[in-house]
DODREN-140201 format. One record per residue: x, y, z of N, C-alpha, C in turn; residue number from 1. Coordinates in steps of 0.02 Angstrom, whole numbers, plus 50000, padded with zeros to 5 digits. Layout:
# residues N
+-------+-------+-------+-------+-------+-------+-------+-------+-------+-----+
|   n_x |   n_y |   n_z |  ca_x |  ca_y |  ca_z |   c_x |   c_y |   c_z |   n |
+-------+-------+-------+-------+-------+-------+-------+-------+-------+-----+
|     X |     Y |     Z |     X |     Y |     Z |     X |     Y |     Z | NUM |
...
+-------+-------+-------+-------+-------+-------+-------+-------+-------+-----+
//
This chain:
# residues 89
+-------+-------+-------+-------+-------+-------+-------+-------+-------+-----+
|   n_x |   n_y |   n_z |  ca_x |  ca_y |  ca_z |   c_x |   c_y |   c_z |   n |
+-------+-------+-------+-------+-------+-------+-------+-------+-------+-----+
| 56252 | 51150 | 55147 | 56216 | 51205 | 55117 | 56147 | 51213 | 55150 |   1 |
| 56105 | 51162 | 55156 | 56043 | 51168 | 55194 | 56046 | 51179 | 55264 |   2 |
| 56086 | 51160 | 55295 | 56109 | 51183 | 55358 | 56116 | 51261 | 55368 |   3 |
| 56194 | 51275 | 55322 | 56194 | 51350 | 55323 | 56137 | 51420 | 55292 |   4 |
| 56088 | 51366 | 55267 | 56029 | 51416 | 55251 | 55983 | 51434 | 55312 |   5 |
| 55970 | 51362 | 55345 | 55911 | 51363 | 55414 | 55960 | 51400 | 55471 |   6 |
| 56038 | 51411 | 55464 | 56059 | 51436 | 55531 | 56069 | 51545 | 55515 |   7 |
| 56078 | 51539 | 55444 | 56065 | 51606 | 55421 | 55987 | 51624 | 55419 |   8 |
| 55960 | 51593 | 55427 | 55883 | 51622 | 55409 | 55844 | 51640 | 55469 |   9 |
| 55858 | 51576 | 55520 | 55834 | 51548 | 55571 | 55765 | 51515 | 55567 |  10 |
| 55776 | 51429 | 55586 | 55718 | 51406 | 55578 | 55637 | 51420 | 55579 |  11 |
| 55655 | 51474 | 55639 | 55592 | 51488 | 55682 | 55539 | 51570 | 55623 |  12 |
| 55604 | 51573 | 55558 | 55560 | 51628 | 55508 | 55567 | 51587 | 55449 |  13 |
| 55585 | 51535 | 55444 | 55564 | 51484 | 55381 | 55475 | 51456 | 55407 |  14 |
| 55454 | 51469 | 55340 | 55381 | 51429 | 55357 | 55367 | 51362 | 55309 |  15 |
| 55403 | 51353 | 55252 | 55402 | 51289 | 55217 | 55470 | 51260 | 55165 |  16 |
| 55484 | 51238 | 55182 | 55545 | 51211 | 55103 | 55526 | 51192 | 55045 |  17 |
| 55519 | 51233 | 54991 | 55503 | 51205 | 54920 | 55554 | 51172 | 54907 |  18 |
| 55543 | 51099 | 54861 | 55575 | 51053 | 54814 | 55536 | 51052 | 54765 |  19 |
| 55594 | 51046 | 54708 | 55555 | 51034 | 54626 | 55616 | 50996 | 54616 |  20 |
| 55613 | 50919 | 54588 | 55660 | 50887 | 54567 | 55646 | 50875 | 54487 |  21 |
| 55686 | 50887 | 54443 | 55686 | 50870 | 54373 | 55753 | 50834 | 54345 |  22 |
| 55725 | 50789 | 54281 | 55761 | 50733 | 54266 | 55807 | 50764 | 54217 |  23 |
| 55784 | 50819 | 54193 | 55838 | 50833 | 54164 | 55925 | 50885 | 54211 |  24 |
| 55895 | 50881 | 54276 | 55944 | 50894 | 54304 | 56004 | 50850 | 54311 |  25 |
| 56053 | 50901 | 54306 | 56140 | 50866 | 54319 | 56123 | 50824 | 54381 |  26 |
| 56093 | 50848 | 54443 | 56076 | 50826 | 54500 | 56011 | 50797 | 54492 |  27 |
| 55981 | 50752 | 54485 | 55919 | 50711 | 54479 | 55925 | 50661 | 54544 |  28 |
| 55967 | 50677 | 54582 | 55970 | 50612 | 54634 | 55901 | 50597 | 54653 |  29 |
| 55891 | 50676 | 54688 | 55803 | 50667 | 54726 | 55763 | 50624 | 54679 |  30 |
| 55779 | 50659 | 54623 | 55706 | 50633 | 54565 | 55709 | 50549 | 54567 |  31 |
| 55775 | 50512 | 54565 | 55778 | 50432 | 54546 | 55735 | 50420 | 54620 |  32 |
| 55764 | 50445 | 54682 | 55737 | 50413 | 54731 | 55672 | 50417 | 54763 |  33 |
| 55640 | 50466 | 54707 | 55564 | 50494 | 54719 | 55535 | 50420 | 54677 |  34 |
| 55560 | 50418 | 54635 | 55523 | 50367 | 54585 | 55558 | 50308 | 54618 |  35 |
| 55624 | 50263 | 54645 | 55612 | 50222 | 54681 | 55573 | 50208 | 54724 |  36 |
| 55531 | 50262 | 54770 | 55515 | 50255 | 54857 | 55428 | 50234 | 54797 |  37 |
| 55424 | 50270 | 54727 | 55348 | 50264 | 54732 | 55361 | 50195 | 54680 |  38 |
| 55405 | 50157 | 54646 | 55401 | 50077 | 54609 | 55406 | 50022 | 54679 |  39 |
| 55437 | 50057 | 54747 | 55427 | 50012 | 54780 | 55351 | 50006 | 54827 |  40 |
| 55315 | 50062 | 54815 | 55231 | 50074 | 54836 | 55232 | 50091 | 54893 |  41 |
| 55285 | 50151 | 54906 | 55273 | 50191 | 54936 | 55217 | 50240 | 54937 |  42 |
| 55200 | 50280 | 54982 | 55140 | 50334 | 54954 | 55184 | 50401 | 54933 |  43 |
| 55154 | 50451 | 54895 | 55196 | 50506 | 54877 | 55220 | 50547 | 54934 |  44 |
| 55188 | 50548 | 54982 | 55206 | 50599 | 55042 | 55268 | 50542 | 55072 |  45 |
| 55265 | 50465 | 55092 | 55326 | 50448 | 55121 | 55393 | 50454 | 55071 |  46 |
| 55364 | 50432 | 54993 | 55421 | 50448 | 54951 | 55459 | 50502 | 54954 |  47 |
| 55424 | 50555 | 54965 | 55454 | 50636 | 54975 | 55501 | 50616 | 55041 |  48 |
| 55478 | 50607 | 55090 | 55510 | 50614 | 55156 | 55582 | 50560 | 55161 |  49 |
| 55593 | 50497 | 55121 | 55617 | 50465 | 55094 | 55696 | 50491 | 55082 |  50 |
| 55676 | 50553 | 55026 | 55731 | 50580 | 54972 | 55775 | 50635 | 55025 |  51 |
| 55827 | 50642 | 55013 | 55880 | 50683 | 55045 | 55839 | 50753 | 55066 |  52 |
| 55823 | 50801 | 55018 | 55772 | 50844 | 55025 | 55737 | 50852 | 55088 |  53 |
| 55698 | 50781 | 55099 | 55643 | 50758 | 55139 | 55680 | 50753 | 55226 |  54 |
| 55743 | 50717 | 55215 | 55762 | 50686 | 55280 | 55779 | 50766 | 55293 |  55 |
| 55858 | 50805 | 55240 | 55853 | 50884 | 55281 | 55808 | 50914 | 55312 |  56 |
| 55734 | 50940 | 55257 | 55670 | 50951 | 55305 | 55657 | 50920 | 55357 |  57 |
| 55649 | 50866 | 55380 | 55631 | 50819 | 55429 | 55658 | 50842 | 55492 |  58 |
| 55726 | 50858 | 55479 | 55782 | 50856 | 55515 | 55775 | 50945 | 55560 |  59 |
| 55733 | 50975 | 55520 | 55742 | 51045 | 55555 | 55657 | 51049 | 55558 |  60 |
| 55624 | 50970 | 55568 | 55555 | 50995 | 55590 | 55500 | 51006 | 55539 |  61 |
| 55518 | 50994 | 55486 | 55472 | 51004 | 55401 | 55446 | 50942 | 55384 |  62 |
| 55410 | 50911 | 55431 | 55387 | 50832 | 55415 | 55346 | 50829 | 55388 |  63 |
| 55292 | 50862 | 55372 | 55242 | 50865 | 55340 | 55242 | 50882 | 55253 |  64 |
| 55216 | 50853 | 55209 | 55225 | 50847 | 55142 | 55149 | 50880 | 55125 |  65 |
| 55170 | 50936 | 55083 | 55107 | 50960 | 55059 | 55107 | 50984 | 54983 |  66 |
| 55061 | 50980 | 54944 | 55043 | 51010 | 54861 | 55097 | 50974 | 54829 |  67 |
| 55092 | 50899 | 54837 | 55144 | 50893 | 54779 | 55123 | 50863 | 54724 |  68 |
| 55166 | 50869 | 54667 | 55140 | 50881 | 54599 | 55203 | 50849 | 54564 |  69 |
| 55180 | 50814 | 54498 | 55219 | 50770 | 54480 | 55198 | 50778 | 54364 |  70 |
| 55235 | 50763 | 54357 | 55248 | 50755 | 54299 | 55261 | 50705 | 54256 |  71 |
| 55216 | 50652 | 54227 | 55243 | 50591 | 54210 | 55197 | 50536 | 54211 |  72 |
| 55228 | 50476 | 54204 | 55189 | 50415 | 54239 | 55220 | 50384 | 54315 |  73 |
| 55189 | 50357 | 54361 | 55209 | 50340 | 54418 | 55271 | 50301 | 54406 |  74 |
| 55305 | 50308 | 54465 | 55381 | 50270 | 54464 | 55412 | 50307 | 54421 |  75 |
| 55406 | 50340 | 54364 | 55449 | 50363 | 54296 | 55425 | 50437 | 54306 |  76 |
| 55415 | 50489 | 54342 | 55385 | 50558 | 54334 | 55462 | 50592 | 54301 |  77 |
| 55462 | 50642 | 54280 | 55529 | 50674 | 54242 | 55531 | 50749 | 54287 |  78 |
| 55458 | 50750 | 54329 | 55474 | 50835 | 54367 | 55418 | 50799 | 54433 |  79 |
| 55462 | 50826 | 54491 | 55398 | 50825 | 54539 | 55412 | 50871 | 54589 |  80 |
| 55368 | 50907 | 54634 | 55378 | 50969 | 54657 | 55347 | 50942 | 54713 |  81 |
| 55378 | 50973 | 54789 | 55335 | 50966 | 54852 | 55329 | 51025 | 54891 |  82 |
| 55303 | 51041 | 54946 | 55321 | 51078 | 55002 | 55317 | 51048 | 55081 |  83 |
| 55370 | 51065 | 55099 | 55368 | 51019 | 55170 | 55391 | 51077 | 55200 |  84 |
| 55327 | 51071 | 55275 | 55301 | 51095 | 55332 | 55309 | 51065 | 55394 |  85 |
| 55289 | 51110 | 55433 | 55302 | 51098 | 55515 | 55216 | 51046 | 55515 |  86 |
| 55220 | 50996 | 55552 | 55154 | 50970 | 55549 | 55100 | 51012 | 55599 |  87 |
| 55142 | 51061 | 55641 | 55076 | 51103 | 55669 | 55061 | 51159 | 55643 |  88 |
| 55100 | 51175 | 55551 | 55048 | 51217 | 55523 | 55006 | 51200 | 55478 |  89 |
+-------+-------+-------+-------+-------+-------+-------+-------+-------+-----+
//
């Protein structure tokens, strides 16, 4: 699916990938592994890059982690939101 979005869109007119992971999602995968990467003391930007989300972005050049925002107590957040960028914008 992330694939067929960046090859319909074309990378080069995407300017950032929003993520918002929430716990009350059917899909919370991101969210457990946001809060693993930060109980094991990770920082929030490697935690992001970490989560499936993170490696797709990564993967088409979105390495950079920006405005992210969280909901909760550390390790345990229930919502956390990022945007990942090209690091030369």
């Amino acid at each position: 699916m992330f694939d067929a979005m960046m090859h319909e869109f074309g990378p080069e007119n995407v300017r950032g990938i929003s993520g918002e992971w929430l716990a009350a999602d059917d899909l919370a995968d991101n969210l457990m592994s946001y809060n693993a990467g930060i109980q094991d003391m990770l920082s929030p930007e490697v935690a992001a890059l970490n989560i499936f989300t993170g490696k797709m972005a990564t993967r088409w050049g979105f390495s950079k982690v920006e405005g992210i925002e969280t909901a909760g107590t550390p390790g345990n957040y229930i919502n956390v939101s990022a945007l990942f960028v090209r690091p030369e914008w």
